[in-house]
C-alpha positions in Angstrom: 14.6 110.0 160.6 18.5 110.0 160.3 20.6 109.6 157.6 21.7 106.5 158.8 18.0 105.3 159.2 17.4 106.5 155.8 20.6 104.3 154.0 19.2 101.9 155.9 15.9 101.5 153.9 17.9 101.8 151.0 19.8 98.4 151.5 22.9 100.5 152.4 25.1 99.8 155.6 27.5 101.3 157.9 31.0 100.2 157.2 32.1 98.1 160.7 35.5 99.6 160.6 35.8 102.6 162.4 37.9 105.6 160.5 37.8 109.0 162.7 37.6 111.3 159.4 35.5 108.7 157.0 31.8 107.7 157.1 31.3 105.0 154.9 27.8 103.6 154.1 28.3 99.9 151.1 25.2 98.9 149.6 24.2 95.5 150.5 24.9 92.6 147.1 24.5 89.2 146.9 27.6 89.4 144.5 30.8 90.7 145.4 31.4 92.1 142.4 28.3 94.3 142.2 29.8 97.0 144.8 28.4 100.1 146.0 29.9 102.9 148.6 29.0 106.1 150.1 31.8 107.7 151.6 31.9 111.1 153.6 35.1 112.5 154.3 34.9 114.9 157.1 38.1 116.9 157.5 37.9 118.1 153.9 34.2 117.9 153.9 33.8 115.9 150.0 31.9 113.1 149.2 33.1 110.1 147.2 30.6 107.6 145.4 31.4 104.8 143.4 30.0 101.6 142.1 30.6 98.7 139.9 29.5 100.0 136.4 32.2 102.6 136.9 29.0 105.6 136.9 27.0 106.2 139.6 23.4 107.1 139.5 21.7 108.3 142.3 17.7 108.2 143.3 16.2 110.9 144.7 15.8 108.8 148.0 19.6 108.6 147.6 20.0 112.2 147.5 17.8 113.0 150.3 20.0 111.0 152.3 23.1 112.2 151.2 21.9 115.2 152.1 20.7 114.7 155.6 23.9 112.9 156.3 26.0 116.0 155.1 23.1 118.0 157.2 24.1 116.2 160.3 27.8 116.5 159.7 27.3 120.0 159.8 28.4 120.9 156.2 25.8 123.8 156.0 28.2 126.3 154.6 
């Protein structure tokens, strides 16, 4: 299963805009103001996470992913 795939389960989606050095997977809400992004920056290889409550939790589903998409980026090192 990909990364993708794997967000995917998890209610997340791929952001429709296309940035060359950003991946960018929101979390589907009913309410706008509930907001939820994954964003993998691929020139400087980071990861940025943030969410409405201004602290972001992760599950261990979460982190799997987050891992297979950084695993498919090839950010091994």
């Amino acid at each position: 299963m990909t990364a993708k795939e794997m967000l995917e389960e998890l209610n997340y989606f791929q952001s429709g805009e296309d940035f060359e050095d950003e991946l960018v997977y929101n979390l589907h809400s009913q309410d706008i103001e509930n907001y939820r992004y994954i964003s993998f920056h691929k020139t400087f290889k980071y990861i940025e996470m943030d969410d409405w409550t201004g602290t972001f939790q992760l599950s261990m589903k979460e982190l799997q992913a987050i891992n297979k998409q950084t695993e498919e980026l090839g950010w091994e090192e």
